[in-house]
Z-matrix of the N, CA and C atoms (Angstrom, degrees):
N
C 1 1.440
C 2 1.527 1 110.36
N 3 1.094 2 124.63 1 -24.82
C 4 1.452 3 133.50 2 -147.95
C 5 1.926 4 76.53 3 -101.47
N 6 0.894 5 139.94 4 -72.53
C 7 1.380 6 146.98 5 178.86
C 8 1.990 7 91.83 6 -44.59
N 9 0.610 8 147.11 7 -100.02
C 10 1.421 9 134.77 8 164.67
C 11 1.522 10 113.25 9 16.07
N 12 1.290 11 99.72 10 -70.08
C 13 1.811 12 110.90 11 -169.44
C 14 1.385 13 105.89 12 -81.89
N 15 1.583 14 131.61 13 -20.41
C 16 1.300 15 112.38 14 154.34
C 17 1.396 16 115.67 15 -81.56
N 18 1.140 17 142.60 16 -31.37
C 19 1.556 18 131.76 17 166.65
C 20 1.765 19 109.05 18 -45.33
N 21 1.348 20 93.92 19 -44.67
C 22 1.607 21 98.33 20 175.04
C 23 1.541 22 116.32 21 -41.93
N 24 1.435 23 104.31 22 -68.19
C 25 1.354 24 127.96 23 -179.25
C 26 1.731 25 103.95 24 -42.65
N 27 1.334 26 128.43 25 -64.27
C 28 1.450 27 151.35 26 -150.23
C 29 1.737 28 80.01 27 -66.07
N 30 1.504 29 115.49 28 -64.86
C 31 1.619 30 101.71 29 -177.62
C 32 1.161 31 137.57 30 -61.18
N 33 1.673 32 107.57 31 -21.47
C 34 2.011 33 116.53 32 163.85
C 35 1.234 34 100.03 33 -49.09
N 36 1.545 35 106.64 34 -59.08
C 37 1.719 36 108.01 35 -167.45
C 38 1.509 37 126.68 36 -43.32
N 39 1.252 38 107.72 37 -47.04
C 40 1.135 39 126.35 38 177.61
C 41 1.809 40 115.22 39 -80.49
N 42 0.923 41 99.54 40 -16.46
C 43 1.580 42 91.74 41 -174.22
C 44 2.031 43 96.01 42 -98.00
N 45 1.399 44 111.74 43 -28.54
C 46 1.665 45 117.96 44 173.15
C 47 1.374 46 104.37 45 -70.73
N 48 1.643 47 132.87 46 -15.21
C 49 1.669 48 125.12 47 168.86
C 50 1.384 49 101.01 48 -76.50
N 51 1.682 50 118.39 49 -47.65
C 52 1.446 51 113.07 50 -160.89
C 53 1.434 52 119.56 51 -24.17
N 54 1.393 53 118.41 52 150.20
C 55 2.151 54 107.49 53 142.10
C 56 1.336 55 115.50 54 -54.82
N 57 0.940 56 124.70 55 167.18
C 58 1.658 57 133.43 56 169.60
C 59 1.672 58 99.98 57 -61.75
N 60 0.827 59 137.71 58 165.77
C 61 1.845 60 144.21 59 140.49
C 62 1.719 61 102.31 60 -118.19
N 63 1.594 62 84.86 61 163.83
C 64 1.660 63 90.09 62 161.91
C 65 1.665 64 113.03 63 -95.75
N 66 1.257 65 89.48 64 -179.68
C 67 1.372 66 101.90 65 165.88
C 68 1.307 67 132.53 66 -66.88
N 69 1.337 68 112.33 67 129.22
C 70 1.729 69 107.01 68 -169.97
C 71 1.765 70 101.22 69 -156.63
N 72 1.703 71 105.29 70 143.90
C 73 0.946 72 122.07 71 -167.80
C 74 1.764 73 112.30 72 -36.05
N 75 1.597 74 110.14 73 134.59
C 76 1.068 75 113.64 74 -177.12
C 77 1.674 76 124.30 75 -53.25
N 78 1.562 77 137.45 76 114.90
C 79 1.441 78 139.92 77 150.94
C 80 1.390 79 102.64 78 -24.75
N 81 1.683 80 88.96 79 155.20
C 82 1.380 81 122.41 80 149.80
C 83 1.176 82 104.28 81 -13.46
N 84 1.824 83 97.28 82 -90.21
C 85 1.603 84 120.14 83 -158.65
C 86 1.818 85 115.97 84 -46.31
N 87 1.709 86 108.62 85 -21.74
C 88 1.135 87 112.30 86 -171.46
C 89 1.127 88 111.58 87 -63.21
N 90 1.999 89 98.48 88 -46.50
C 91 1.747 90 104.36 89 -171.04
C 92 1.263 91 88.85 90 -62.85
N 93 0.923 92 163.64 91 -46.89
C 94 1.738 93 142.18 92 -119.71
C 95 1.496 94 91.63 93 -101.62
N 96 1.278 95 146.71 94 -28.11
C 97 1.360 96 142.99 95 -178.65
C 98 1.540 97 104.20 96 -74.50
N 99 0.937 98 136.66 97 -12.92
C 100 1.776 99 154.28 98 176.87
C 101 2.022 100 83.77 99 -62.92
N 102 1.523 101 105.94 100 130.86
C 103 1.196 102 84.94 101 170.85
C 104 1.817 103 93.68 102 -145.20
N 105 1.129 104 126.65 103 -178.18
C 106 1.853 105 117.11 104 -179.79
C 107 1.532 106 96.78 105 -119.59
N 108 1.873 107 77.98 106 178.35
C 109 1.803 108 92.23 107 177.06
C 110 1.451 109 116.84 108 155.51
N 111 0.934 110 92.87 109 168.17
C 112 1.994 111 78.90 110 179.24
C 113 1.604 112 110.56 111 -138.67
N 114 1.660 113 95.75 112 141.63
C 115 1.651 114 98.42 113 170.18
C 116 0.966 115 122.77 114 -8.44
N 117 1.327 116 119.59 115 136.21
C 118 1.476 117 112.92 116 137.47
C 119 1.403 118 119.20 117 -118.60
N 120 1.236 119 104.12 118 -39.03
C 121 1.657 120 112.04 119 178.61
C 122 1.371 121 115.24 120 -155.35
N 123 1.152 122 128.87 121 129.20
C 124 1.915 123 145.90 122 -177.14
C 125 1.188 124 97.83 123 -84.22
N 126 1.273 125 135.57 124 147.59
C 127 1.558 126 140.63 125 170.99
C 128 1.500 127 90.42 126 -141.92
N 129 1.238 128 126.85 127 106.03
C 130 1.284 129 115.48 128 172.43
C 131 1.287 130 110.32 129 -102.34
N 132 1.176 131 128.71 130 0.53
C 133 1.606 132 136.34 131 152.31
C 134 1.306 133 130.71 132 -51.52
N 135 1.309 134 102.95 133 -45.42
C 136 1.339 135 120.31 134 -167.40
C 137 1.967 136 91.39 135 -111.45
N 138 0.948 137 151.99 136 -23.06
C 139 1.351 138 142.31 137 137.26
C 140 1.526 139 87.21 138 118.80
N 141 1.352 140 126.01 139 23.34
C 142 1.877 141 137.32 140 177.62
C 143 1.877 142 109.58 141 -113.75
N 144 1.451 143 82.70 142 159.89
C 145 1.620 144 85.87 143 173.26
C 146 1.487 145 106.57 144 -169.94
N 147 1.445 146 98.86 145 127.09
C 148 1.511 147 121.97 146 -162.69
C 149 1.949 148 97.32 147 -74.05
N 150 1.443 149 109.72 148 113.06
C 151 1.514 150 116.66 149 137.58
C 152 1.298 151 154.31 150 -121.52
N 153 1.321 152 118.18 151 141.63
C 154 1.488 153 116.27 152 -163.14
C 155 2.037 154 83.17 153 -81.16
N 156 1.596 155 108.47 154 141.39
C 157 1.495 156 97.73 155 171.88
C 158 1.470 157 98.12 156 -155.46
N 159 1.367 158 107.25 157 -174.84
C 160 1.608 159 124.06 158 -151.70
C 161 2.172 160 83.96 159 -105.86
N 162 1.404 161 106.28 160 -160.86
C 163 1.584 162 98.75 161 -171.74
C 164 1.256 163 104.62 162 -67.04
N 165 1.617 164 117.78 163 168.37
C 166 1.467 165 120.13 164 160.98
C 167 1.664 166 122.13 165 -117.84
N 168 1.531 167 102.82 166 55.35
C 169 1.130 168 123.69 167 -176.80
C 170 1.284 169 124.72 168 -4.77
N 171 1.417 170 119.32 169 -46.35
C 172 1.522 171 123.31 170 -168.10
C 173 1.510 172 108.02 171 -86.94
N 174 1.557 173 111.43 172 -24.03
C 175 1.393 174 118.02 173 155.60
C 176 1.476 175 140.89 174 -81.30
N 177 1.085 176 96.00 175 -7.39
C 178 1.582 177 119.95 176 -169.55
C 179 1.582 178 115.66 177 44.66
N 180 1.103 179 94.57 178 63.16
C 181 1.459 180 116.40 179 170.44
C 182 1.583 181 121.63 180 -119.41
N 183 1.505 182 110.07 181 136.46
C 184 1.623 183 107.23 182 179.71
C 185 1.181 184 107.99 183 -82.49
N 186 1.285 185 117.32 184 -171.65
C 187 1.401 186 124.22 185 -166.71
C 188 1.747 187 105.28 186 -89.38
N 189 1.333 188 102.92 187 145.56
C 190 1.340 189 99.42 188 176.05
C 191 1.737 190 98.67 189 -170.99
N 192 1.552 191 101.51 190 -166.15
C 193 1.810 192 96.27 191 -164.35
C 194 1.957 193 76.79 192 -102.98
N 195 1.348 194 146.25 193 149.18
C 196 1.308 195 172.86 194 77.48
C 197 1.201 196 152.96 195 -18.19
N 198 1.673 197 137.49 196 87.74
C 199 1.171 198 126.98 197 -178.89
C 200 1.776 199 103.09 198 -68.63
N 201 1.337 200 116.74 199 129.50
C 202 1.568 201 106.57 200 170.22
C 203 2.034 202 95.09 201 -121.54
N 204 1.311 203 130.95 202 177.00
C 205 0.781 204 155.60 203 172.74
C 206 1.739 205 113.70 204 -98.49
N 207 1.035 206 133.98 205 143.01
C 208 1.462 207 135.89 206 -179.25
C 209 1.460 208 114.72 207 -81.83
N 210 1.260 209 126.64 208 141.42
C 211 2.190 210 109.84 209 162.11
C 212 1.469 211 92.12 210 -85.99
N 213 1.268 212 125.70 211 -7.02
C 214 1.616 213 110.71 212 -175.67
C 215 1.155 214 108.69 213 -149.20
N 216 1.283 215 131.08 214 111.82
C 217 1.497 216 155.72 215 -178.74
C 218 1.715 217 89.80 216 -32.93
N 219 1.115 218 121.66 217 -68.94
C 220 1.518 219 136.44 218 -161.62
C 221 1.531 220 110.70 219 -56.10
N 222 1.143 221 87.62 220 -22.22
C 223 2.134 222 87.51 221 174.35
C 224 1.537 223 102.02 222 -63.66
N 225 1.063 224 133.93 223 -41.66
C 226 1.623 225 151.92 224 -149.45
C 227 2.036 226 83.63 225 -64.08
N 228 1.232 227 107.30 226 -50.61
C 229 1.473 228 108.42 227 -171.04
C 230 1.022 229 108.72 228 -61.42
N 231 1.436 230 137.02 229 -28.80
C 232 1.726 231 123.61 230 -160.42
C 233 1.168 232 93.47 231 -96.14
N 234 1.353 233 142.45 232 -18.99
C 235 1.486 234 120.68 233 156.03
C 236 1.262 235 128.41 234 -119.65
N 237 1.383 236 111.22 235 176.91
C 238 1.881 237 116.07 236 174.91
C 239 1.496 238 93.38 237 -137.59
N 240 1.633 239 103.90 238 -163.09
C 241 1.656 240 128.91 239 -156.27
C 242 1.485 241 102.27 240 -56.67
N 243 1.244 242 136.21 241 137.26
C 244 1.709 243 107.94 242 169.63
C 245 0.989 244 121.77 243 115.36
N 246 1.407 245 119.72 244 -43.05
C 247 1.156 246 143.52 245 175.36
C 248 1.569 247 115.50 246 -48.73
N 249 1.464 248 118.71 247 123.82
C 250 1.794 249 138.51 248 160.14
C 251 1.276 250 83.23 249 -72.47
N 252 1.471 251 87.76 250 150.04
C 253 1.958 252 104.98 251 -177.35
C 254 1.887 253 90.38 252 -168.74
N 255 1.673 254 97.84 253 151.37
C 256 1.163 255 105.47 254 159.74
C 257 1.368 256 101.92 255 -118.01
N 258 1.221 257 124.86 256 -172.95
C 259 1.986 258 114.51 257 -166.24
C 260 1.683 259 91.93 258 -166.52
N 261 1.000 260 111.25 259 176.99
C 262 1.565 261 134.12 260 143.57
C 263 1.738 262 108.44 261 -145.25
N 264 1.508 263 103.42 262 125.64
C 265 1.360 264 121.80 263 163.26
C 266 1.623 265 121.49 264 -94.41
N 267 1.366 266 107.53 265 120.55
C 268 1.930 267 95.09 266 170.87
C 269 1.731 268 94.83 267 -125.76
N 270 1.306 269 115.90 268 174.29
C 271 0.994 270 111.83 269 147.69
C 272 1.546 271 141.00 270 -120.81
N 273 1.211 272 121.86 271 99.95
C 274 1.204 273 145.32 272 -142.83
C 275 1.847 274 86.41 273 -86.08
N 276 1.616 275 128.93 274 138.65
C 277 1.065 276 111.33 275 -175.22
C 278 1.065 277 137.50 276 49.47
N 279 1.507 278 120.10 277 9.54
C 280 1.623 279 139.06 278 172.82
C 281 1.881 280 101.76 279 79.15
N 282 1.427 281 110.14 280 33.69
C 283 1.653 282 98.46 281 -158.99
C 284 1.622 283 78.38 282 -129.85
N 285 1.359 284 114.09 283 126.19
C 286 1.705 285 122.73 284 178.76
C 287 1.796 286 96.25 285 -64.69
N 288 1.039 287 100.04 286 122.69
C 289 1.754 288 121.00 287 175.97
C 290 1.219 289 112.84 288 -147.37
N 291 2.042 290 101.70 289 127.12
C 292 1.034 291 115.63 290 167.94
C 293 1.326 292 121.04 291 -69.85
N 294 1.478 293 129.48 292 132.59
C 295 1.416 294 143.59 293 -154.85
C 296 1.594 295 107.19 294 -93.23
N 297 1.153 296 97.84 295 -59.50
C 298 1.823 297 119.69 296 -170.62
C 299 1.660 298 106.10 297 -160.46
N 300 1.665 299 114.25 298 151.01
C 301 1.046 300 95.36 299 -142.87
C 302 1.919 301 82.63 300 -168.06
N 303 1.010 302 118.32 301 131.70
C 304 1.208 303 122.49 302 -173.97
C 305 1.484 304 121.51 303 -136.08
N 306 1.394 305 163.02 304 -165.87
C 307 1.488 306 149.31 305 -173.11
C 308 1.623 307 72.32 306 -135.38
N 309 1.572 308 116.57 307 -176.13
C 310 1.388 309 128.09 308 -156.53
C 311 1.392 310 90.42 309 -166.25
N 312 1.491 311 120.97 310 -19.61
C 313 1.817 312 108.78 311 -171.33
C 314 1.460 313 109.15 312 -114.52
Protein backbone atom coordinates (compact mmCIF):
# COMPACT_ATOMS: atom_id res chain seq x y z
CA UNK A 1 0.00 0.00 0.00
CA UNK A 2 2.68 2.34 1.02
CA UNK A 3 4.33 1.72 -2.63
CA UNK A 4 0.81 2.58 -4.02
CA UNK A 5 0.66 5.97 -2.16
CA UNK A 6 4.08 6.88 -3.26
CA UNK A 7 3.38 6.17 -6.98
CA UNK A 8 0.34 8.18 -6.09
CA UNK A 9 2.30 10.97 -4.72
CA UNK A 10 5.22 10.79 -7.72
CA UNK A 11 2.07 11.37 -10.23
CA UNK A 12 0.54 14.64 -8.29
CA UNK A 13 4.02 15.85 -8.67
CA UNK A 14 4.30 15.43 -11.98
CA UNK A 15 0.99 16.14 -13.18
CA UNK A 16 1.23 19.86 -10.73
CA UNK A 17 4.64 20.63 -13.15
CA UNK A 18 2.64 19.83 -16.33
CA UNK A 19 1.31 22.91 -18.79
CA UNK A 20 -2.33 23.01 -18.66
CA UNK A 21 -3.86 21.13 -22.00
CA UNK A 22 -7.23 21.50 -23.29
CA UNK A 23 -9.82 19.38 -23.48
CA UNK A 24 -9.81 16.56 -25.86
CA UNK A 25 -11.84 13.65 -26.72
CA UNK A 26 -11.82 11.00 -24.10
CA UNK A 27 -8.82 7.83 -24.42
CA UNK A 28 -9.02 4.40 -24.30
CA UNK A 29 -7.89 4.36 -20.73
CA UNK A 30 -10.70 6.91 -19.93
CA UNK A 31 -13.45 4.62 -21.26
CA UNK A 32 -12.15 1.71 -19.32
CA UNK A 33 -12.35 3.62 -15.84
CA UNK A 34 -16.33 4.05 -16.68
CA UNK A 35 -17.51 1.26 -14.56
CA UNK A 36 -21.65 0.07 -13.87
CA UNK A 37 -23.99 -0.75 -11.16
CA UNK A 38 -26.97 0.07 -9.59
CA UNK A 39 -28.27 2.04 -6.59
CA UNK A 40 -28.60 0.96 -3.66
CA UNK A 41 -28.95 3.77 -1.38
CA UNK A 42 -28.61 7.93 -1.70
CA UNK A 43 -27.50 9.54 1.55
CA UNK A 44 -27.69 13.01 0.73
CA UNK A 45 -26.73 13.92 4.24
CA UNK A 46 -23.78 12.40 4.42
CA UNK A 47 -22.90 13.43 0.56
CA UNK A 48 -22.39 9.11 -0.19
CA UNK A 49 -24.20 6.61 -2.12
CA UNK A 50 -24.23 2.95 -1.75
CA UNK A 51 -23.51 0.74 -5.10
CA UNK A 52 -23.79 -2.73 -5.87
CA UNK A 53 -21.22 -2.73 -9.18
CA UNK A 54 -19.50 -4.89 -11.77
CA UNK A 55 -15.23 -4.58 -11.63
CA UNK A 56 -13.52 -1.28 -11.04
CA UNK A 57 -10.89 -1.84 -13.44
CA UNK A 58 -8.79 1.22 -13.01
CA UNK A 59 -8.79 0.31 -9.35
CA UNK A 60 -8.43 -3.14 -9.50
CA UNK A 61 -11.18 -3.97 -7.61
CA UNK A 62 -13.85 -6.86 -8.03
CA UNK A 63 -17.23 -6.37 -7.98
CA UNK A 64 -19.00 -5.92 -4.89
CA UNK A 65 -21.93 -3.70 -3.19
CA UNK A 66 -19.84 0.00 -2.03
CA UNK A 67 -20.29 3.01 0.06
CA UNK A 68 -18.37 5.75 -2.17
CA UNK A 69 -18.52 9.49 -1.32
CA UNK A 70 -19.54 12.11 -4.16
CA UNK A 71 -16.86 15.09 -5.72
CA UNK A 72 -20.25 16.79 -6.19
CA UNK A 73 -23.09 16.93 -3.80
CA UNK A 74 -25.45 17.47 -6.97
CA UNK A 75 -24.77 14.10 -8.56
CA UNK A 76 -26.77 12.57 -5.45
CA UNK A 77 -29.93 14.37 -7.24
CA UNK A 78 -29.92 12.77 -10.66
CA UNK A 79 -30.41 9.55 -9.12
CA UNK A 80 -32.33 7.35 -6.51
CA UNK A 81 -32.66 3.47 -5.39
CA UNK A 82 -32.70 1.32 -8.61
CA UNK A 83 -31.00 3.19 -10.61
CA UNK A 84 -28.41 1.72 -13.80
CA UNK A 85 -25.53 4.05 -13.64
CA UNK A 86 -22.20 4.19 -15.25
CA UNK A 87 -19.59 6.05 -12.76
CA UNK A 88 -15.92 6.60 -12.50
CA UNK A 89 -14.32 5.94 -9.06
CA UNK A 90 -10.67 7.30 -8.13
CA UNK A 91 -9.35 7.77 -5.02
CA UNK A 92 -8.49 11.19 -4.48
CA UNK A 93 -6.82 11.41 -0.86
CA UNK A 94 -6.96 7.60 -0.61
CA UNK A 95 -10.95 8.15 -0.03
CA UNK A 96 -13.09 6.02 -2.87
CA UNK A 97 -14.88 8.99 -4.81
CA UNK A 98 -17.28 9.10 -7.30
CA UNK A 99 -15.76 11.26 -10.18
CA UNK A 100 -18.59 11.53 -12.84
CA UNK A 101 -21.48 9.66 -12.89
CA UNK A 102 -24.38 9.29 -15.20
CA UNK A 103 -27.98 7.02 -14.92
CA UNK A 104 -27.96 4.29 -17.87
CA UNK A 105 -31.90 3.47 -17.57
Amino acid sequence: MKAFHNALLAAALVLASAPAVHAQPASPAAVDAMSTGEVKKVNKATGRITIKHGPLRNLGMDAMTMVFRVQDPAMLDQVAEGDRISFVAEQPGGQLTITRLQKTN
